[in-house]
C-alpha positions in Angstrom: 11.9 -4.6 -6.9 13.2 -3.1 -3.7 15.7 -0.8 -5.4 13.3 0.4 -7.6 10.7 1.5 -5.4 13.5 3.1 -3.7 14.1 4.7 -7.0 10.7 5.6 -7.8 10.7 7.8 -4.1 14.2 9.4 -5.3 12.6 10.7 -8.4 9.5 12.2 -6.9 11.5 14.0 -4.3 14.0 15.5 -6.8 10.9 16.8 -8.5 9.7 17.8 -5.4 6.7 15.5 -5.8 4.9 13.9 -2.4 4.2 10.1 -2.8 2.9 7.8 0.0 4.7 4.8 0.6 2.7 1.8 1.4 4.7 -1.3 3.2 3.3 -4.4 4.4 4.6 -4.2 8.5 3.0 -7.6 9.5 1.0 -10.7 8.3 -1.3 -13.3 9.7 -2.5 -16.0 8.0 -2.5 -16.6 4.0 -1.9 -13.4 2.2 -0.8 -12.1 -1.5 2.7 -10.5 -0.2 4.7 -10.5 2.6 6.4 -8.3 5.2 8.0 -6.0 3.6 6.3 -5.3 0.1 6.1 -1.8 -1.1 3.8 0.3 -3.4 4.1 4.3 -4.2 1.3 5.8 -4.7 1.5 9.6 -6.6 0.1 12.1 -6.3 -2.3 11.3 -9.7 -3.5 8.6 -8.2 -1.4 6.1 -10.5 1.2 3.6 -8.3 4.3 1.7 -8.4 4.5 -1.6 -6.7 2.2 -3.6 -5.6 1.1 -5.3 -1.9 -0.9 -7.7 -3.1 -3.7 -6.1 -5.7 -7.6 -6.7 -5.6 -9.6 -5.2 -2.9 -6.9 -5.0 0.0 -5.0 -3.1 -2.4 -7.3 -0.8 -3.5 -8.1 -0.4 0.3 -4.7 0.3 0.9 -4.8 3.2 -2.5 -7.4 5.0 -1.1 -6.2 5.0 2.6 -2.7 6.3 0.4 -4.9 9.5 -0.9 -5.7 10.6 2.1 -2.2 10.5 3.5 -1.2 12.7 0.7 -3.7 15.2 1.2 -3.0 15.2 5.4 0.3 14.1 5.7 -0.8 11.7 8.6 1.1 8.2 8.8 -1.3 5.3 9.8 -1.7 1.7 9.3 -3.9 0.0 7.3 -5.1 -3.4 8.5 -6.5 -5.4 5.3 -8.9 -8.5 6.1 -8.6 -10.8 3.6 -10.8 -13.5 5.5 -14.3 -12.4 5.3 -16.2 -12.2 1.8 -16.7 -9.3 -0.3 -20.3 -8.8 -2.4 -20.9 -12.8 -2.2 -16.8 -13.4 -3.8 -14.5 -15.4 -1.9 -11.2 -13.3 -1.2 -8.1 -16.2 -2.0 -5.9 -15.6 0.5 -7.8 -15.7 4.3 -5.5 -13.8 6.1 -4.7 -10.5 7.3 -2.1 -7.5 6.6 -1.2 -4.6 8.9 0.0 -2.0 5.7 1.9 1.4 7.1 1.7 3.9 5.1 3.6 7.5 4.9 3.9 10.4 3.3 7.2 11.3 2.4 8.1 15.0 0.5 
């Protein structure tokens, strides 16, 4: 999957497309992925990749929109241990995501 995502990135810079790359710096606890995971989000909003889906995910996605319209790296830090609208999240832990722009 690695060399993919690296492909993906490749592509949109040849195109001269930006894309925000999302990678899981550091876990704690149970969660979906580990350090290391990747997702590339596009400018259209559709991605490549995943961190882990569900809400820390889409957390992640929209954190990934604004990078692409500021250009500002940050990190993301996705708490999977705390209930959502009455659902239990699966996991209980917690992911630091950092994500960049790149092109």
């Amino acid at each position: 999957m690695q060399q993919e995502i690296y492909r993906e990135i490749a592509g949109a810079i040849e195109r001269g497309e930006p894309v925000v790359l999302a990678t899981v710096a550091r876990t704690r606890g149970s969660t979906p992925r580990k350090t290391g995971a990747k997702m590339v989000v596009r400018n259209d909003g559709t991605f490549f990749g995943t961190i882990g889906g569900g809400c820390g995910e889409a957390e992640v996605w929209q954190e990934a929109m604004v990078t692409l319209e500021d250009g500002k790296a940050r990190i993301v830090t996705v708490n999977l241990t705390e209930p959502t609208d009455g659902e239990d999240k699966i996991c209980g832990g917690i992911m630091d995501v950092f994500v960049e722009r790149i092109g």
